[in-house]
Backbone atoms as SQL, in Angstrom:
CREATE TABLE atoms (id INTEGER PRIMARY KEY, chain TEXT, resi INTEGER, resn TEXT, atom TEXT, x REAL, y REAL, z REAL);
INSERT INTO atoms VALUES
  (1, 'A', 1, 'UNK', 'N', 109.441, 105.453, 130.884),
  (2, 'A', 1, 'UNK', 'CA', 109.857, 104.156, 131.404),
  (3, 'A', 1, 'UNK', 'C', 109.585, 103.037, 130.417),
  (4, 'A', 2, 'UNK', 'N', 108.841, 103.163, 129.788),
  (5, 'A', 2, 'UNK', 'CA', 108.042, 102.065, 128.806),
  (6, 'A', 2, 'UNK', 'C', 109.260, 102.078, 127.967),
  (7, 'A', 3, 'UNK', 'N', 109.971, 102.617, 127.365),
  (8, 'A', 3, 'UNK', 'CA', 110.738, 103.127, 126.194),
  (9, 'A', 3, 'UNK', 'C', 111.910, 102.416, 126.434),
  (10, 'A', 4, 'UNK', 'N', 112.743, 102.376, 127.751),
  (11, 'A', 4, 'UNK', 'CA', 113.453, 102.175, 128.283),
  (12, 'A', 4, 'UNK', 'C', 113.657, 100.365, 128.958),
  (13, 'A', 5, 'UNK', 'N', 112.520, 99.751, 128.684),
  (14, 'A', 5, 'UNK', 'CA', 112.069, 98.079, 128.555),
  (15, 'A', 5, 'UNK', 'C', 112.093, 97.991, 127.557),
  (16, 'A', 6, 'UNK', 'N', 111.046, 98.697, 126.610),
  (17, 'A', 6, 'UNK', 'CA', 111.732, 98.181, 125.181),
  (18, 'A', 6, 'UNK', 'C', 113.061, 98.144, 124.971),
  (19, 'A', 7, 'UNK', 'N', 113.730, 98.854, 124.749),
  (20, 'A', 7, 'UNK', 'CA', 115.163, 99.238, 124.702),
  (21, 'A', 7, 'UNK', 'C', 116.112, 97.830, 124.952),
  (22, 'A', 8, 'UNK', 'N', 115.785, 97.667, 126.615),
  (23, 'A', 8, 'UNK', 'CA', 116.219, 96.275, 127.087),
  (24, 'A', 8, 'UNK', 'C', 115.958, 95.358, 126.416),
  (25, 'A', 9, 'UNK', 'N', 114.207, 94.738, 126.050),
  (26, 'A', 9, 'UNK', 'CA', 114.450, 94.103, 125.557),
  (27, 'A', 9, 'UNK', 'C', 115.245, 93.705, 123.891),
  (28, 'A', 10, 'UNK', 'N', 115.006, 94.676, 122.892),
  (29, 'A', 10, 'UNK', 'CA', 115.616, 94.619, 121.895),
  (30, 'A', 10, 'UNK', 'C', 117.385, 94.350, 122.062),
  (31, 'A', 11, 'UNK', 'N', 117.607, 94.880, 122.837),
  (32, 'A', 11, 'UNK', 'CA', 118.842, 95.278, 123.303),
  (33, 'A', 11, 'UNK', 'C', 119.878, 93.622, 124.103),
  (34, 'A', 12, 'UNK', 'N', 118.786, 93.094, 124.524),
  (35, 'A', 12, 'UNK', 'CA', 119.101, 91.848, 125.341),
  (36, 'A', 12, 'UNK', 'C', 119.759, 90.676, 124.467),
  (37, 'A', 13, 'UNK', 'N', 120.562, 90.067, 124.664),
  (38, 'A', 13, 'UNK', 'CA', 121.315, 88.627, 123.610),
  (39, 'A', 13, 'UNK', 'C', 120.487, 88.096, 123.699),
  (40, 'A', 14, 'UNK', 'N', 120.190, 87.086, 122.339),
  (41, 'A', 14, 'UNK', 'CA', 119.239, 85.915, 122.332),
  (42, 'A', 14, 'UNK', 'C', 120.470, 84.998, 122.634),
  (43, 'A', 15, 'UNK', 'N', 119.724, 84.097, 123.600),
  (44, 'A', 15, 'UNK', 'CA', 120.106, 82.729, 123.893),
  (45, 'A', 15, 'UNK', 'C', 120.992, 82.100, 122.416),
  (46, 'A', 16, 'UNK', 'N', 122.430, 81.415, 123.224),
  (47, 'A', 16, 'UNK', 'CA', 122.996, 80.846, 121.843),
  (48, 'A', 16, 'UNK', 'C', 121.866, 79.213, 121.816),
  (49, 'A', 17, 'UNK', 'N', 122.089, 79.002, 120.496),
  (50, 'A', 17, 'UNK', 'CA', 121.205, 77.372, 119.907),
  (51, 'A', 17, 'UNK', 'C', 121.304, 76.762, 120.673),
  (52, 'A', 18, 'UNK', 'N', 120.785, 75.682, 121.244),
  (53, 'A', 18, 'UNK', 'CA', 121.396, 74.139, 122.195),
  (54, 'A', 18, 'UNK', 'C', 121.492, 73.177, 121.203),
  (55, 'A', 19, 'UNK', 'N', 121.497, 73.205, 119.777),
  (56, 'A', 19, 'UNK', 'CA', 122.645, 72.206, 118.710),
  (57, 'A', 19, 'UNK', 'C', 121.946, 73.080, 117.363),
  (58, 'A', 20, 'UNK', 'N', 123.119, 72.441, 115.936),
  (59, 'A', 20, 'UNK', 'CA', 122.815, 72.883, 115.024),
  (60, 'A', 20, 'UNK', 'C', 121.435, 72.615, 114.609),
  (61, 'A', 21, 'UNK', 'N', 120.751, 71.800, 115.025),
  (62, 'A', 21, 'UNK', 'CA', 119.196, 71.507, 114.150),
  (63, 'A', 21, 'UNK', 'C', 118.298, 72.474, 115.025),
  (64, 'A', 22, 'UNK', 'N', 118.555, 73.227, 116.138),
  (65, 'A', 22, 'UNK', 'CA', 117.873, 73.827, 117.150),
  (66, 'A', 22, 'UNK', 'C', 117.766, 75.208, 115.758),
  (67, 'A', 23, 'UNK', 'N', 119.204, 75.495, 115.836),
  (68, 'A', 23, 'UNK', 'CA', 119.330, 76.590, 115.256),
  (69, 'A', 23, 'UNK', 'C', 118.977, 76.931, 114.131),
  (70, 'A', 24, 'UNK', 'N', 118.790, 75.618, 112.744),
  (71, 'A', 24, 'UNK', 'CA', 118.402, 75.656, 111.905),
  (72, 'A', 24, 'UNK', 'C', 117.259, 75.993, 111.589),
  (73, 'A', 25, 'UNK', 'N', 116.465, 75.108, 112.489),
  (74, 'A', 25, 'UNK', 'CA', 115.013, 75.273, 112.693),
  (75, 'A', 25, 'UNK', 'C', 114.502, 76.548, 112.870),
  (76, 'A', 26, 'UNK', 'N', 114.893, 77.529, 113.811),
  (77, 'A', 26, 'UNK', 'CA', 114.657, 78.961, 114.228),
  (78, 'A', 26, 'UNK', 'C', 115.334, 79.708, 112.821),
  (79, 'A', 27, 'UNK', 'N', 116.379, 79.443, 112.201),
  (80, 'A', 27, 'UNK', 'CA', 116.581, 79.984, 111.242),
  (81, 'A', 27, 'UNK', 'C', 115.363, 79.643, 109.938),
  (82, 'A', 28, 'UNK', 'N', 114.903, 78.785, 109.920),
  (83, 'A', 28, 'UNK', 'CA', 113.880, 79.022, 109.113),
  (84, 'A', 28, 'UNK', 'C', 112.621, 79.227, 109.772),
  (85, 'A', 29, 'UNK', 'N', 112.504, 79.421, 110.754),
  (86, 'A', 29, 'UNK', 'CA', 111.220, 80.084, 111.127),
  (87, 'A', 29, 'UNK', 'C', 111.464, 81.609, 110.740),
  (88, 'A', 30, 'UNK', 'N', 112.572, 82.084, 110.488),
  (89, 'A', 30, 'UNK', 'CA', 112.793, 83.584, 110.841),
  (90, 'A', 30, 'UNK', 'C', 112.532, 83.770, 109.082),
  (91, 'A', 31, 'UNK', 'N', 113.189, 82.863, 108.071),
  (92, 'A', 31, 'UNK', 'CA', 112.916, 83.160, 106.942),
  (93, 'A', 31, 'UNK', 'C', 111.633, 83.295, 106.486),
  (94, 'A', 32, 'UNK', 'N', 110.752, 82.503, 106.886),
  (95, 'A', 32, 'UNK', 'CA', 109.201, 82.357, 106.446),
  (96, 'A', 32, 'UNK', 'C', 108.609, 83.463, 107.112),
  (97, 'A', 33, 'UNK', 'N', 108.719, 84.104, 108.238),
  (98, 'A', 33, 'UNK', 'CA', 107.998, 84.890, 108.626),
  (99, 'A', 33, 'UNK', 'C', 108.570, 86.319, 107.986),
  (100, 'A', 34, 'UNK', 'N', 109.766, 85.831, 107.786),
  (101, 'A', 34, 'UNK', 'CA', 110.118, 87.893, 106.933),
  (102, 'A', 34, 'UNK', 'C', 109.747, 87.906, 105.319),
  (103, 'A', 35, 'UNK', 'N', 109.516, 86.351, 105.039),
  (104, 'A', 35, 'UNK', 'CA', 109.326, 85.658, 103.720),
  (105, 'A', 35, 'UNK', 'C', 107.974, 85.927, 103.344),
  (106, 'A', 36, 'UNK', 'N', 107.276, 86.324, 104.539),
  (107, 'A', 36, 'UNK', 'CA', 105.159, 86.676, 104.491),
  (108, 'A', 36, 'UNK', 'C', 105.106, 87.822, 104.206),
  (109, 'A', 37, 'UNK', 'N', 106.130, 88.979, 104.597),
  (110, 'A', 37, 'UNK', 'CA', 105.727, 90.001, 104.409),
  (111, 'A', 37, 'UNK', 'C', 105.359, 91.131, 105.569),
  (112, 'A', 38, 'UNK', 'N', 104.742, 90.171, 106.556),
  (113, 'A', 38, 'UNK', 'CA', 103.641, 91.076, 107.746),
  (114, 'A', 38, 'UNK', 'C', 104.737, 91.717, 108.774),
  (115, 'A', 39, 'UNK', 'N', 106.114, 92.162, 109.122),
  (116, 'A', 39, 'UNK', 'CA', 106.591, 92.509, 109.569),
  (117, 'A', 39, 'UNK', 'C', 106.966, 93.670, 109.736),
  (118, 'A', 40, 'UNK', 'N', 107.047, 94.379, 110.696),
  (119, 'A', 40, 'UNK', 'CA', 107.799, 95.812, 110.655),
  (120, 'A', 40, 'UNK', 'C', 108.977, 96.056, 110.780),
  (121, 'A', 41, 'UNK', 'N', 109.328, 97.100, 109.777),
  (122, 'A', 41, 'UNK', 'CA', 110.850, 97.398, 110.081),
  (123, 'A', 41, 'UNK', 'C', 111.571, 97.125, 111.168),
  (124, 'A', 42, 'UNK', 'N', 111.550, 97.533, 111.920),
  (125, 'A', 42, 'UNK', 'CA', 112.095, 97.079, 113.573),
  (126, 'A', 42, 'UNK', 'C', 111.831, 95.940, 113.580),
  (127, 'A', 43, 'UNK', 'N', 110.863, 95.018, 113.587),
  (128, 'A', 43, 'UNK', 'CA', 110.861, 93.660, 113.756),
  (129, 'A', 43, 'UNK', 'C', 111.636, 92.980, 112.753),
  (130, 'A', 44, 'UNK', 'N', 111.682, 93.334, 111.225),
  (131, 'A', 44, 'UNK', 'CA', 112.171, 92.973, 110.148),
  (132, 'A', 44, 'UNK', 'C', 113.938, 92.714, 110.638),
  (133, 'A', 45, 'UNK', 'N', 114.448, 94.064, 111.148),
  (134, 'A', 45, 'UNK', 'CA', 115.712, 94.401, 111.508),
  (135, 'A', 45, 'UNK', 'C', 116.205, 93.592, 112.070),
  (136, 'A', 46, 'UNK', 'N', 115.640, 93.168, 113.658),
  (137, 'A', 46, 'UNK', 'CA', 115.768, 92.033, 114.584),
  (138, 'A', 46, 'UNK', 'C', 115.895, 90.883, 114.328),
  (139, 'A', 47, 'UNK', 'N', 114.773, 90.702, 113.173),
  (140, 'A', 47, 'UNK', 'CA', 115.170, 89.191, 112.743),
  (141, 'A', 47, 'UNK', 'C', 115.986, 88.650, 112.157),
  (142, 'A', 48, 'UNK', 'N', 116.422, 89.720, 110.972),
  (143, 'A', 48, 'UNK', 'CA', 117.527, 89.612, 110.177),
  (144, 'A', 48, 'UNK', 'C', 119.124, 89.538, 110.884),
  (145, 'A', 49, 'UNK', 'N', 118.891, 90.578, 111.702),
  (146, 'A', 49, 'UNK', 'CA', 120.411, 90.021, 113.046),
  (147, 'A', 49, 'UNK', 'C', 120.292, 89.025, 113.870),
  (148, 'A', 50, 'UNK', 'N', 119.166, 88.470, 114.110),
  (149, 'A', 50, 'UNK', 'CA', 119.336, 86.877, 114.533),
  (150, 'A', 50, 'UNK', 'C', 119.188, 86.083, 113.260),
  (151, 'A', 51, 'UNK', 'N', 118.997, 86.189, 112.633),
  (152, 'A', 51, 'UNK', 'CA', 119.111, 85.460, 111.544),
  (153, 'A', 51, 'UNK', 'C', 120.808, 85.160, 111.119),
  (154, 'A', 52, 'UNK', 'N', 121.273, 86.381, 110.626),
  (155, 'A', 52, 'UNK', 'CA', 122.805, 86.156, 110.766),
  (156, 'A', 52, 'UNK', 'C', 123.544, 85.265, 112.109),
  (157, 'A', 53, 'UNK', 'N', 123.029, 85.840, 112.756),
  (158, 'A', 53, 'UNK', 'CA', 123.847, 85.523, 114.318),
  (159, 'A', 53, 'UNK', 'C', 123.751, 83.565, 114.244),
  (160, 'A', 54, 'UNK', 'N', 122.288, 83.558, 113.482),
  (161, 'A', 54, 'UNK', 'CA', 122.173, 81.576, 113.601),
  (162, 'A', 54, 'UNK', 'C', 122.777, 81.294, 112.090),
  (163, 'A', 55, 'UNK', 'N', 122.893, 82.224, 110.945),
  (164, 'A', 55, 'UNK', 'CA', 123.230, 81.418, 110.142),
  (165, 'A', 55, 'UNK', 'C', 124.990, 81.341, 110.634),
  (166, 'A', 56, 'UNK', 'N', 125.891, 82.184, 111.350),
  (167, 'A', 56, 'UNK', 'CA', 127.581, 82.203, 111.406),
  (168, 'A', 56, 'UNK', 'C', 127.363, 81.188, 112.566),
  (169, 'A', 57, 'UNK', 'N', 126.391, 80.468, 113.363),
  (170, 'A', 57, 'UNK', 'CA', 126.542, 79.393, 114.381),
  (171, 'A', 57, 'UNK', 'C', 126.591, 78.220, 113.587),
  (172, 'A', 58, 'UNK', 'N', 125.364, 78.196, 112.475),
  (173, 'A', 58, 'UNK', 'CA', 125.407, 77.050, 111.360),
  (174, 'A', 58, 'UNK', 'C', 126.435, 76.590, 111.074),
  (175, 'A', 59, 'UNK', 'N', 126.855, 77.769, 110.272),
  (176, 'A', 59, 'UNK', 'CA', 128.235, 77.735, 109.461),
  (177, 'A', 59, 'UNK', 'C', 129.488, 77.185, 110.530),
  (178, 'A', 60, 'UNK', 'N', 129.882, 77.782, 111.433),
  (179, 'A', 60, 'UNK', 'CA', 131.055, 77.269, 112.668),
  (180, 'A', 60, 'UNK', 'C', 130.640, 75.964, 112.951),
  (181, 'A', 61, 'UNK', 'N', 129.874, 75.617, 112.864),
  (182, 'A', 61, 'UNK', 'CA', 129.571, 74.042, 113.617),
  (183, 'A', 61, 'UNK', 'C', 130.078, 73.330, 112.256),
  (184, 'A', 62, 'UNK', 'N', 129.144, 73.586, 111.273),
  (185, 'A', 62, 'UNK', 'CA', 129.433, 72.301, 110.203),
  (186, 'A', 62, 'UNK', 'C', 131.256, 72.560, 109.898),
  (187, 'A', 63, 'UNK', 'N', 131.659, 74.016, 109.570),
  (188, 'A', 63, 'UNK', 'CA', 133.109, 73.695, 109.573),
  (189, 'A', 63, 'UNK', 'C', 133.924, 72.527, 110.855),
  (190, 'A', 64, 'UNK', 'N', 133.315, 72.736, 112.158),
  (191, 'A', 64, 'UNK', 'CA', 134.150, 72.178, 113.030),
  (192, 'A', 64, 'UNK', 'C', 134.075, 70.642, 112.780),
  (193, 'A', 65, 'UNK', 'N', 132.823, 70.406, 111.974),
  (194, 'A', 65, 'UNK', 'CA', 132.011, 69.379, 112.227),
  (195, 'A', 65, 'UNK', 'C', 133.171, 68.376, 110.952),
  (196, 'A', 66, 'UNK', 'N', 133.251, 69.676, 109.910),
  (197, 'A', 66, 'UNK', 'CA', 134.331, 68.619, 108.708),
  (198, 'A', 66, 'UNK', 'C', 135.283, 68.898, 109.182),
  (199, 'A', 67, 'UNK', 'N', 135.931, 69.400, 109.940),
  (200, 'A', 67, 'UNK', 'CA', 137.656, 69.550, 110.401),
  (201, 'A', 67, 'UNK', 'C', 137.734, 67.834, 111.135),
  (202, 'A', 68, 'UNK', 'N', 136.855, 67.531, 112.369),
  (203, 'A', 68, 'UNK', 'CA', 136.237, 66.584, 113.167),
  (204, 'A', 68, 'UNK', 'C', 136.577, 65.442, 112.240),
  (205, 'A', 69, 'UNK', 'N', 136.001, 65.191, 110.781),
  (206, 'A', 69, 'UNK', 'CA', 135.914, 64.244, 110.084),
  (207, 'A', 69, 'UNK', 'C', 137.053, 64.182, 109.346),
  (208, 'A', 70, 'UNK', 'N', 137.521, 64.909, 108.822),
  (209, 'A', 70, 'UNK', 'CA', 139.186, 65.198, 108.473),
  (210, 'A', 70, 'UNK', 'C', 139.990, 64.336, 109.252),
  (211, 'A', 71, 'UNK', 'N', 140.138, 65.312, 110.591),
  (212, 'A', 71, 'UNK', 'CA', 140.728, 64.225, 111.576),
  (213, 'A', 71, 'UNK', 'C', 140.746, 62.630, 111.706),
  (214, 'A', 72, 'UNK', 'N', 139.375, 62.214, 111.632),
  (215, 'A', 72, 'UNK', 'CA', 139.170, 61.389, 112.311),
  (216, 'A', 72, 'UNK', 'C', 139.778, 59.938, 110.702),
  (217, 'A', 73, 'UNK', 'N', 139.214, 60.530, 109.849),
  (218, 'A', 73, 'UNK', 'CA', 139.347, 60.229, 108.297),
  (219, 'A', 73, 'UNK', 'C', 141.188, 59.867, 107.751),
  (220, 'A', 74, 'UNK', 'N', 141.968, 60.792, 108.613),
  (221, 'A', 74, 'UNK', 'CA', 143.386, 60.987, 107.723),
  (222, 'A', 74, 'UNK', 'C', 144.040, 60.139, 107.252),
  (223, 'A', 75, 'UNK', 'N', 143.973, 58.908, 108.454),
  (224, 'A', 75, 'UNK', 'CA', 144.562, 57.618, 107.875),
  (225, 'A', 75, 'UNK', 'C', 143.942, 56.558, 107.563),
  (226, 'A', 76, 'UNK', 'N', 142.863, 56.888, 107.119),
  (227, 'A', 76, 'UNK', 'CA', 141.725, 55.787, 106.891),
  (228, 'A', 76, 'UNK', 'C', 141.684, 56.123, 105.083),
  (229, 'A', 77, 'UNK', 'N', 141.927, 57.345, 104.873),
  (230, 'A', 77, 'UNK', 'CA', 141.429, 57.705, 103.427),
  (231, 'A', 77, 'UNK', 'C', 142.606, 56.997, 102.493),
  (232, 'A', 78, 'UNK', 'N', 142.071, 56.696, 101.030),
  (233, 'A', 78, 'UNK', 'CA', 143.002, 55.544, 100.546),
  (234, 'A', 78, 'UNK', 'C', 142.417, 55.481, 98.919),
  (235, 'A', 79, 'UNK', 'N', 143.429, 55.527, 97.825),
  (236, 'A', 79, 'UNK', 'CA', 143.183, 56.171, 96.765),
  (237, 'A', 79, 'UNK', 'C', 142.563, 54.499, 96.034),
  (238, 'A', 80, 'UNK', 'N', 141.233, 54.057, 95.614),
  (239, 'A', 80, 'UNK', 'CA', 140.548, 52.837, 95.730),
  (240, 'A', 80, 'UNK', 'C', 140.780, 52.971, 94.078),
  (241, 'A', 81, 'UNK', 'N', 141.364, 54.063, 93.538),
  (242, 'A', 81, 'UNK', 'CA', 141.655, 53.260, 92.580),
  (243, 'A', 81, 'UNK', 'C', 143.091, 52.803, 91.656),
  (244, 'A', 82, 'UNK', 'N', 143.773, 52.930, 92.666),
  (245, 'A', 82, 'UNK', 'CA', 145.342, 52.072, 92.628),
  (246, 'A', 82, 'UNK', 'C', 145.015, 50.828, 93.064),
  (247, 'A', 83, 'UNK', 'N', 143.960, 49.722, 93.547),
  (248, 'A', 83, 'UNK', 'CA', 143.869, 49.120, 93.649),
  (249, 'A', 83, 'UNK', 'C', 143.959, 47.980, 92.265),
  (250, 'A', 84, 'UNK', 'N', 144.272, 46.923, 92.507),
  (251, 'A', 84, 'UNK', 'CA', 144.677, 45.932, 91.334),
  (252, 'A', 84, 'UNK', 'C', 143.606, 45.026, 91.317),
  (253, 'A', 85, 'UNK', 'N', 142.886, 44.629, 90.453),
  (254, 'A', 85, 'UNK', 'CA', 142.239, 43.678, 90.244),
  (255, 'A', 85, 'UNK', 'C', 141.894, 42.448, 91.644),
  (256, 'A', 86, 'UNK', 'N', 142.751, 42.374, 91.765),
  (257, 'A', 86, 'UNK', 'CA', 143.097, 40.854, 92.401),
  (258, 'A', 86, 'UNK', 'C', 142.996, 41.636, 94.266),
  (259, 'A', 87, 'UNK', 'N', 143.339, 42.897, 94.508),
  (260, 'A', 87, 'UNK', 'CA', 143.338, 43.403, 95.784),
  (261, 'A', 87, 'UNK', 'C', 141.323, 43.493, 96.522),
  (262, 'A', 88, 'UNK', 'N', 140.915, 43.309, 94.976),
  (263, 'A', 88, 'UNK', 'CA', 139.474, 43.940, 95.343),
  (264, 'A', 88, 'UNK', 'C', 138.649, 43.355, 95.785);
C-alpha cells in the first residue's frame, strides 16, 4: 500500500504558477537545490520535469506577453529617424 501513495503522489500534477514571477521564483528554487548536489535520482528526476514544465510556462507567457505589446505598439511605432530637424 505504501508503494502505491508514493506512486500517487509522484504521479499527481503540480499546481499550474498563479503568475510568471510565482513561477520563476520556484524555478529557481528548483535550480539551487539540484545546483547543491544533495538530491536523489528520483528527486533529481522530479525536479527537472517541473522544472521544464515552469521553464515552457515562462517562456508562453513572455511570448504572449510580446505578441500583447506588438499589438498594442503597431500604430504607435514610427521610424524617429526620418524625422527633420525642425519636426523634433
Amino acid at each position: 500500500m505504501k508503494n502505491k501513495s508514493n506512486e500517487a503522489v509522484m504521479t499527481a500534477t503540480p499546481p499550474q504558477p498563479d503568475s510568471f514571477e510565482a513561477a520563476s521564483t520556484e524555478l529557481e528554487a528548483i535550480v539551487s537545490a539540484m545546483e547543491a548536489g544533495q538530491m536523489t535520482l528520483e528527486a533529481s528526476l522530479s525536479a527537472y520535469k517541473r522544472g521544464v514544465e515552469l521553464l515552457h510556462y515562462c517562456q508562453t507567457t513572455l511570448q504572449n506577453a510580446q505578441q500583447q505589446i506588438r499589438v498594442l505598439e503597431a500604430d504607435m511605432l514610427k521610424d524617429f529617424s526620418t524625422l527633420g530637424i525642425d519636426e523634433r
